[in-house]
C-alpha positions as CSV (number, residue, x, y, z in Angstrom):
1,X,-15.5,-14.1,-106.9
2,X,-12.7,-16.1,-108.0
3,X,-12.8,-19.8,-108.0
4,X,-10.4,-20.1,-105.2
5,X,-12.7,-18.1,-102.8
6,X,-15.6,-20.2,-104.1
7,X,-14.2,-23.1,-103.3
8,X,-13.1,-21.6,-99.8
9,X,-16.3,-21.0,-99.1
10,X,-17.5,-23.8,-99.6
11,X,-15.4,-25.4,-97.6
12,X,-16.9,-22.9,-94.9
13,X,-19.9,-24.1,-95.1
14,X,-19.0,-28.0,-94.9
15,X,-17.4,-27.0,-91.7
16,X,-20.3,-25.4,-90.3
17,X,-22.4,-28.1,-91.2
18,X,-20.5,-30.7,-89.5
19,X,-20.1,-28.7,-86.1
20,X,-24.0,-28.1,-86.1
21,X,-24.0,-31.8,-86.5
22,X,-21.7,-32.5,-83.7
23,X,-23.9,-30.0,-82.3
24,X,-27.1,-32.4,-82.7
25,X,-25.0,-35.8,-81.9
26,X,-24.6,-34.1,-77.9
27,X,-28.5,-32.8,-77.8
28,X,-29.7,-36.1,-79.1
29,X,-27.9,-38.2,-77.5
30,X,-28.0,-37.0,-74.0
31,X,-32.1,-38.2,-73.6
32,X,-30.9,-41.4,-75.2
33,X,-28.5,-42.1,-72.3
34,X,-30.9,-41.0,-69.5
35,X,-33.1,-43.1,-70.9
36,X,-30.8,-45.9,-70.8
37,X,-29.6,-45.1,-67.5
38,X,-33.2,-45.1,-65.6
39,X,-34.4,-48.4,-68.1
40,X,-31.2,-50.4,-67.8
41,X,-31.6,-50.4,-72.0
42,X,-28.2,-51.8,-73.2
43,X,-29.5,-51.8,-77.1
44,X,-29.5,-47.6,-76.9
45,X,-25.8,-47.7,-75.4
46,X,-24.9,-50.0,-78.7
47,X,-25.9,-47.5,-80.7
48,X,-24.2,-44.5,-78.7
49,X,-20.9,-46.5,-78.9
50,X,-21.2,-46.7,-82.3
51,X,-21.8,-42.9,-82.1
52,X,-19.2,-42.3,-80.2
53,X,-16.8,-43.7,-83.5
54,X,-18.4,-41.4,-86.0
55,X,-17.8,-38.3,-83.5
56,X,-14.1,-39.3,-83.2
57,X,-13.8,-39.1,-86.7
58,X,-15.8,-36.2,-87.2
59,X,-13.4,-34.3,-84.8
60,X,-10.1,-35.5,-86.6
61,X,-11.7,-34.8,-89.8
62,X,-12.6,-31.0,-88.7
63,X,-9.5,-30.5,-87.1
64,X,-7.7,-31.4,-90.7
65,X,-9.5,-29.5,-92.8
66,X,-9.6,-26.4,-89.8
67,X,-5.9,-26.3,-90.0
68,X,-5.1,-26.9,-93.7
69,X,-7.7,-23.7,-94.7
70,X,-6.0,-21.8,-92.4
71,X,-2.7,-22.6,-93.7
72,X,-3.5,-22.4,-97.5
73,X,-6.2,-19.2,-97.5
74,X,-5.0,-17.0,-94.5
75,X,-8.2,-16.1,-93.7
76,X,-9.2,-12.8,-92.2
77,X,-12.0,-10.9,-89.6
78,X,-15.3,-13.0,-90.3
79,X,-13.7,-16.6,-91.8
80,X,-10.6,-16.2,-89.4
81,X,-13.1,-15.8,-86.4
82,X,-15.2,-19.2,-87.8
83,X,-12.3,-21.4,-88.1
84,X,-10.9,-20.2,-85.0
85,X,-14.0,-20.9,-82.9
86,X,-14.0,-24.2,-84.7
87,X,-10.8,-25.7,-83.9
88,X,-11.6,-24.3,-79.8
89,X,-15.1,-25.6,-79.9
90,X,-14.4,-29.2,-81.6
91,X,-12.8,-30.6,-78.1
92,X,-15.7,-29.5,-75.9
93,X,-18.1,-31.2,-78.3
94,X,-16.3,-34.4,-78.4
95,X,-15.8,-34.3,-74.6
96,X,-19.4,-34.0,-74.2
97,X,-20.1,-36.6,-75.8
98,X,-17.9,-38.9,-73.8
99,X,-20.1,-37.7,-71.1
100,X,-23.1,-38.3,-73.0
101,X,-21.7,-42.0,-73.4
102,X,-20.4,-42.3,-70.0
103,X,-24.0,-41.6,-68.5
104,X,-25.4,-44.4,-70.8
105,X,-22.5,-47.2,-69.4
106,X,-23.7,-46.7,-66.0
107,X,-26.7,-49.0,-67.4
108,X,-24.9,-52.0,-67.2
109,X,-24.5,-51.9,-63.4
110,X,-27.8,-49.8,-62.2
111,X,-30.8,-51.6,-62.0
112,X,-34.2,-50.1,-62.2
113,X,-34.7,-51.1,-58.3
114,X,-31.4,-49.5,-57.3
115,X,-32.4,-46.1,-57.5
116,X,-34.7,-44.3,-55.3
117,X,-37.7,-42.4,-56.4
118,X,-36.3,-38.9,-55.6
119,X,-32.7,-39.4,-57.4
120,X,-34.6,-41.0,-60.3
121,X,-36.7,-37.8,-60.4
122,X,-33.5,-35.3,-59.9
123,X,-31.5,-37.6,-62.3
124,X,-34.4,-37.0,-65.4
125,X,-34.6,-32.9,-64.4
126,X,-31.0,-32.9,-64.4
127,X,-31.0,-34.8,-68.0
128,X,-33.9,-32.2,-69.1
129,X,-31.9,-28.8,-67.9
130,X,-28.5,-30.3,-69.6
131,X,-30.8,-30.9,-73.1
132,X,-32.3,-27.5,-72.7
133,X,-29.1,-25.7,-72.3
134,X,-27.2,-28.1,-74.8
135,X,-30.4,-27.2,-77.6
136,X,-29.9,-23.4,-76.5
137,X,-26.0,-23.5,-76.8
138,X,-26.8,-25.1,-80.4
139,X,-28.9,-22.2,-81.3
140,X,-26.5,-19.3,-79.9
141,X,-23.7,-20.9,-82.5
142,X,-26.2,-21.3,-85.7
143,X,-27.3,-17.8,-84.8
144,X,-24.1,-16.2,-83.5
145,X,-25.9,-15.0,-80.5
146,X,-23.8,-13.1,-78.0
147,X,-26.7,-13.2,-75.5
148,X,-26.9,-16.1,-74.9
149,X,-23.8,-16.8,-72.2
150,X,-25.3,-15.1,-69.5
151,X,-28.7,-16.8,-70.1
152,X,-27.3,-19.9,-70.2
153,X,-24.7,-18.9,-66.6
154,X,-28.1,-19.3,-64.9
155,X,-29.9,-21.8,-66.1
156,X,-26.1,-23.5,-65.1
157,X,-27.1,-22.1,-61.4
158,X,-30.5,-24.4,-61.6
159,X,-28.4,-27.5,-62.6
160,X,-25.9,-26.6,-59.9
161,X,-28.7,-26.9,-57.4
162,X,-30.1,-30.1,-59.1
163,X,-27.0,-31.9,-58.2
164,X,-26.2,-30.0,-55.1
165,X,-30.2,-31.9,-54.3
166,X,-29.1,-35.4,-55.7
167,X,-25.6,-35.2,-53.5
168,X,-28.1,-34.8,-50.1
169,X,-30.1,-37.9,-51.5
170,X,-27.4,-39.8,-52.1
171,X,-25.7,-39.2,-48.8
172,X,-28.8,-40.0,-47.3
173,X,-28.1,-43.4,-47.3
174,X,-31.5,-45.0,-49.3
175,X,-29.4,-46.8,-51.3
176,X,-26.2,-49.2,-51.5
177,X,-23.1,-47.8,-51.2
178,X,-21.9,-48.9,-54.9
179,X,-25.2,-47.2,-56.4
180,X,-24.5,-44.4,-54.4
181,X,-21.3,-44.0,-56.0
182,X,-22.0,-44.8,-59.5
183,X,-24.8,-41.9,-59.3
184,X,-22.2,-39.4,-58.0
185,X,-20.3,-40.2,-61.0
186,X,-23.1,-39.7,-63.3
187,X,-24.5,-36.4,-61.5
188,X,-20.9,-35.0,-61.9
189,X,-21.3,-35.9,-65.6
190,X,-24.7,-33.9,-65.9
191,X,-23.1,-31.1,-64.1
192,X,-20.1,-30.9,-66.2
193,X,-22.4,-30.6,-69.6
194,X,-23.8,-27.7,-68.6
195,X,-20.7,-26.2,-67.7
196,X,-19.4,-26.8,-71.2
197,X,-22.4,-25.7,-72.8
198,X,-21.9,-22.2,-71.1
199,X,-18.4,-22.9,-72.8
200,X,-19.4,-22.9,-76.1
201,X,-21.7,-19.9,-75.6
202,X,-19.1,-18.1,-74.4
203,X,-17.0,-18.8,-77.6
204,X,-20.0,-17.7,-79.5
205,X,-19.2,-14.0,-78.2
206,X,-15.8,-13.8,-80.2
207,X,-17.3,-16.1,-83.4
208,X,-20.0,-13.0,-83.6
209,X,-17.8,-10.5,-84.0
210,X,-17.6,-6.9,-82.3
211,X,-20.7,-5.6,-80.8
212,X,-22.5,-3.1,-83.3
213,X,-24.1,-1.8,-80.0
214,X,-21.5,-0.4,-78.8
C-alpha cells in the first residue's frame, strides 16, 4: 500500500470515529435531558450547552475533512459509499441533538408539580423508546446492518402511539394551559428523534453496499 492510501485510510478511520462519537453524544444525552426535564436540574442542561458547542464543531470539522478527501482521493465503491453517508448523516446527528438540548431547556419553565403523573410516565417511556432506537440506530451504522430500518419503522409505530397517548393527556386539561403547551413541544421533539433515527438506518442500507443475498 502506498503511503498516500495509508494515509487515506487513516483518515477513514478518524472519520468513523468521530461519527460514532456524535453517534454516542445523541444516545447519551437524550436520558440526561429527560432527566432534566422531569427534576427541573438546570446543572445537566449546563453541561448539554456546552455539548452542544463541541457537536457544532464536530460537524464543521467532518464536513471539511468529508469534502477535502473526496476532492483530493476520488474515492470509489466501499470509501466512496463511507464518505457519502457521512456528509448525509452529519446534519441528522447535529439536529438531533438540538432536540436532545431543546428537551433539556424546557427545565427552566416546568416544575416538578406541573406535570401530571400520567404525562410524567409517557414522557420517561417516550425518552426510553427514543434511547433504544437511537443505541440501535448506532449499532446498525458501526455494524453496517441493512436490517435494521424496518426494525427500527416499528418500534417508530410504538413511539407514534406514545405521543398520540401524551396528546389525549394533555388535551385533557389536568394541567395549565402554558405546561400543556411546553409538553406538546417537547413530545413533538421525542417524536421527531425517532423519526430520524429510522433516517440514519435507512442510510445505513446504501453505506452497506449491495446485498450479497440477492
Amino acid at each position: 500500500m502506498s503511503e498516500l492510501r495509508r494515509v487515506f485510510h487513516q483518515q477513514l478511520s478518524t472519520i468513523e470515529g468521530k461519527v460514532i462519537q456524535l453517534f454516542a453524544y445523541v444516545s447519551e444525552d437524550l436520558a440526561v435531558a429527560t432527566d432534566a426535564l422531569l427534576t427541573g436540574d438546570l446543572d445537566a442542561l449546563k453541561v448539554l450547552t456546552e455539548r452542544e458547542a463541541t457537536i457544532d464543531h464536530l460537524y464543521r470539522e467532518l464536513e471539511e475533512v468529508v469534502n477535502s478527501q473526496l476532492a483530493l482521493q476520488a474515492p470509489v465503491a466501499t470509501d466512496l459509499r463511507l464518505l457519502l453517508s457521512v456528509l448525509r448523516i452529519v446534519p441528522e446527528l447535529e439536529r438531533s441533538h438540538d432536540l436532545v438540548l431543546h428537551i433539556a431547556e424546557h427545565a427552566t419553565h416546568i416544575l416538578n408539580d406541573d406535570l401530571s403523573p400520567r404525562t410524567r410516565g409517557l414522557v420517561q417511556r417516550m425518552s426510553d423508546t427514543a434511547g433504544d432506537m437511537w443505541n440501535q440506530a448506532t449499532s446498525s451504522w458501526y455494524q453496517r446492518d441493512r436490517t435494521a430500518a424496518d426494525q427500527l419503522e416499528e418500534r417508530d409505530d410504538d413511539l407514534d402511539s406514545l405521543h398520540s397517548a401524551l396528546m389525549a393527556e394533555l388535551a385533557s386539561g389536568r394541567m395549565s394551559l402554558p405546561v400543556a403547551m411546553d409538553m406538546t413541544l417537547v413530545a413533538r421533539y421525542y417524536e421527531r428523534l425517532g423519526d430520524h433515527a429510522v433516517n440514519i438506518a435507512r442510510r445505513v442500507v446504501y453505506l452497506a453496499g449491495p446485498d450479497p443475498a440477492q
